[in-house]
Steps between C-alpha positions, in 0.01 A plus 500: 500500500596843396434838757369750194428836623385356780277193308567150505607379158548092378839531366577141299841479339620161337832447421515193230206331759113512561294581798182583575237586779184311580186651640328193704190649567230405222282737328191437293568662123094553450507730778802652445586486134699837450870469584727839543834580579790724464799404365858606360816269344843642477571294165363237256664172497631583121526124472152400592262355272148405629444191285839295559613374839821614452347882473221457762639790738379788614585819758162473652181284467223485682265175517159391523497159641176303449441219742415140401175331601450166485160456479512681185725282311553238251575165623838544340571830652406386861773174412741756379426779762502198816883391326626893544335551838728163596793660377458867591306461855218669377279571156643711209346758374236451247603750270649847549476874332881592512500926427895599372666757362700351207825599333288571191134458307448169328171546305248413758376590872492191604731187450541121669776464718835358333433227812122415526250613303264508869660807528447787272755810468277828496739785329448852652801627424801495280830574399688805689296788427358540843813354724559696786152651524203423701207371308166382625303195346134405536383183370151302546631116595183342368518713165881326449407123607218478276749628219779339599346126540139484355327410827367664842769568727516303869326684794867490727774658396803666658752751361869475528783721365825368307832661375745296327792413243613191563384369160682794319835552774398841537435793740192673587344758722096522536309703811153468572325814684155258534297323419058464541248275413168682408156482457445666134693836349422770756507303820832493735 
């Protein structure tokens, strides 16, 4: 954390690595489907590239992180789901909204993950036009899952914040100021 003029600012820096913050708490998406924040990156990852794994990096991202229900699942998903859940401790996610700012456009908003395409890679921003200022995003989470996979989104999700460049070997620098779930466009 970062002392701003007196605020509290996320500072994330990777260094060739990845981490990222988990929020535990759950939140239901149809009562809160509009996601803000405020956020700034001190560089693009110049060798990222949002649709190969070797490229998948970015300064800042911030996640949506839909939960996985059982009793709404395939017989083949539950097998598959049970198997992770072994493994891990506890379920994946079902499917997540991942919101970066890339190293440049690549002809669409919205793109599957180089990794799995149960998680989608929402482009706000891109390239270095903006580094080093504070911009403000507003999206509607419902809106982006039904675009991004066809289908109504879970009723649990969380939201979680990444930076990273292990995939690339780079550096980066991303603050977040906040961050707020809302009810529609003029609510707080």
């Amino acid at each position: 954390m970062t002392n701003l003029a007196g605020r509290t600012i996320l500072k994330a820096v990777a260094d060739a690595s990845a981490s990222g913050l988990v929020y535990t708490n759950a939140f239901n998406p149809y009562e809160t489907p509009v996601l803000r924040w405020r956020w700034r990156v001190e560089n693009v990852l110049t060798n990222g590239n949002a649709t190969r794994k070797d490229g998948d990096d970015y300064p800042l991202r911030v996640y949506v992180l839909f939960d996985y229900d059982p009793s709404l699942a395939s017989f083949g998903m539950r097998a598959k789901y049970a198997i992770a859940r072994r493994v891990h401790g506890e379920y994946p996610p079902h499917a997540s909204l991942n919101y970066i700012w890339a190293n440049r456009e690549h002809g669409r908003r919205i793109l599957p993950s180089p990794y799995t395409d149960r998680s989608q890679m929402v482009i706000l921003r891109a390239g270095p036009t903006q580094a080093a200022q504070w911009v403000e995003e507003e999206v509607n989470i419902l809106d982006d899952y039904r675009a991004a996979f066809g289908e109504e989104p879970p009723r649990a999700a969380r939201l979680a914040i990444m930076s990273d460049a292990d995939n690339t070997g780079g550096n980066a620098v991303g603050f977040l100021d906040w961050i707020v779930l809302a009810i529609g466009d003029d609510s707080e």
